[in-house]
N, C-alpha and C positions, 0 to 999 in steps of 0.2 A: 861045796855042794851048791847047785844052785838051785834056786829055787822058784825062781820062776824068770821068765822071758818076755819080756813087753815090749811092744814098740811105743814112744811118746815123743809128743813135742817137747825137746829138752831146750832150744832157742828159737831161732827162724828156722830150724829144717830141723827134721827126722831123723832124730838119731836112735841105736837104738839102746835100749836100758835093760841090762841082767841088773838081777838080783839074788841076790847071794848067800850064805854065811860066810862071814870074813875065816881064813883060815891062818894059823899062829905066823906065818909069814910075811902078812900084811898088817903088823903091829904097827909098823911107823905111819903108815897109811892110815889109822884108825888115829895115832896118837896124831895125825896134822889134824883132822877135824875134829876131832874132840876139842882139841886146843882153842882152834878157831870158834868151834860153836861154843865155848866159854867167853872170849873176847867178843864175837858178835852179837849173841843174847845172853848177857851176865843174871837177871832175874828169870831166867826161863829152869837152869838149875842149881841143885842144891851144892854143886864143887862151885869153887872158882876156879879161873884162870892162876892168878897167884899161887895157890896151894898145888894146884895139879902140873904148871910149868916147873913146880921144883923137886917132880918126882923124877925117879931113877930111871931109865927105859925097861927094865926089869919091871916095875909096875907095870906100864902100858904090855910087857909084852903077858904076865902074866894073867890081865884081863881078858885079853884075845884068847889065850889059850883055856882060861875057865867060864866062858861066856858065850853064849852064843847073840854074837853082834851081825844083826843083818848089815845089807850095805845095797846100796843103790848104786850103778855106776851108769854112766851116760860116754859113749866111747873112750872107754876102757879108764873113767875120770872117776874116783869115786866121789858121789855129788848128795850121799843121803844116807843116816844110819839111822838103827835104831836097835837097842840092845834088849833081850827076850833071858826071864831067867825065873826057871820054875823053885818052888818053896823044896828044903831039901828034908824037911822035919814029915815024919809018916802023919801026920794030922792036916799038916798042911802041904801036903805036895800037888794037892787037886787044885793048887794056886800056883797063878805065873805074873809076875811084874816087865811091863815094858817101862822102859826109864832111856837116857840119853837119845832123846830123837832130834836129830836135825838134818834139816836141809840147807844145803849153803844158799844164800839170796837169789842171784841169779837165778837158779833153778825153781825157786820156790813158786808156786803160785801154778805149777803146772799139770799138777797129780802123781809127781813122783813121790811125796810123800805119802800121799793116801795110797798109792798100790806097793810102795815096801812096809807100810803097817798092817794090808790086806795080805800080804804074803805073811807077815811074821804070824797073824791072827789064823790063818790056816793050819799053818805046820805048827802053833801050838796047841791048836784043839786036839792035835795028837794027843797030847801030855797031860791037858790040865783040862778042869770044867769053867776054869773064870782065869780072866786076864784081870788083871789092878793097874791103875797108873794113876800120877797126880799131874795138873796141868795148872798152872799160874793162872788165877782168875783171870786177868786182863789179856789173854792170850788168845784172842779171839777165834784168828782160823785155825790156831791149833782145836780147839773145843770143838768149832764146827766140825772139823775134821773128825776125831773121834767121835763124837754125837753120828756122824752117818756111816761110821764104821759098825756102829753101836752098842757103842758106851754107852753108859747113863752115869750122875753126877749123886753120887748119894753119901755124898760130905763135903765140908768145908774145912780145910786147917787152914784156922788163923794164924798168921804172920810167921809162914810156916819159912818164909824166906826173907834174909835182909843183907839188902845192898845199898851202898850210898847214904846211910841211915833212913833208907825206906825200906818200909816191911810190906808181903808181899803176901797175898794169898794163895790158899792153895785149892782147886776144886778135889777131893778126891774121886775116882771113875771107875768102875768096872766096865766086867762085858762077861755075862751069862751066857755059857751055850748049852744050860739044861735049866730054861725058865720054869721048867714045870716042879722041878725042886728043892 
């Protein structure tokens, strides 16, 4: 399904960018960036590289199939995910968590990440009244970014991550789409 169509600067030219939910076929395609966004920012989440390179393809493929994993692609390359997944408890299902978001480098810095988080924030106001997510305090434009999506920051978990024997904070964020109550 796609989910939306944008056009963006993805290098020096115009290319253009679908977005998507990944569908159970492109499991290996989710498991290469996943991978990668473990080795390239290891403090950003809560798996490691280590733990998750020694899973089975059976894992990878049965996340795809129980998740709904957006995906960025920039001519036909997928270059940005982010994974959307509502609470399944009847008390809590007016709640949805985004978690695994990344952009590979090269792309980053260009708004491909802010508009496959604006796509996932759409088609989950179908679902739920609040989005949740936590963000590594030191994770600057990721924060910015969610802040103009519009999150707000209404906790802290400390040392909620450790890597390298350094601990890591965590901001946690929502995003209300019935402020009034």
């Amino acid at each position: 399904m796609v989910v939306s169509n944008i056009e963006n600067i993805c290098t020096s030219n115009i290319l253009e960018t679908k977005i998507k939910i990944l569908n159970k076929s492109e499991w290996q395609t989710w498991k290469k960036i996943r991978l990668e966004s473990l080795k390239n920012a290891p403090t950003a989440f809560a798996s490691s590289f280590k733990e998750l390179s020694n899973k089975p393809d059976t894992f990878f493929q049965e996340i795809v199939e129980e998740s709904k994993i957006y995906g960025a692609f920039c001519n036909g390359e997928l270059v940005s995910v982010a994974t959307f997944r509502q609470e399944s408890r009847e008390k809590e299902c007016h709640r949805g968590h985004i978690s695994g978001v990344y952009t590979k480098p090269e792309f980053a810095g260009k708004g491909i990440g802010s508009k496959l988080i604006a796509a996932v924030i759409k088609d989950a106001s179908k679902f739920v009244t609040q989005i949740h997510l936590g963000c590594v305090v030191n994770n600057e434009s990721a924060l910015r970014m969610y802040k103009k999506q519009g999150f707000e920051i209404y906790g802290t978990d400390p040392r909620a991550i450790k890597y390298d024997d350094k601990y890591y904070d965590m901001h946690l964020m929502w995003l209300n789409f019935n402020p009034d109550k």
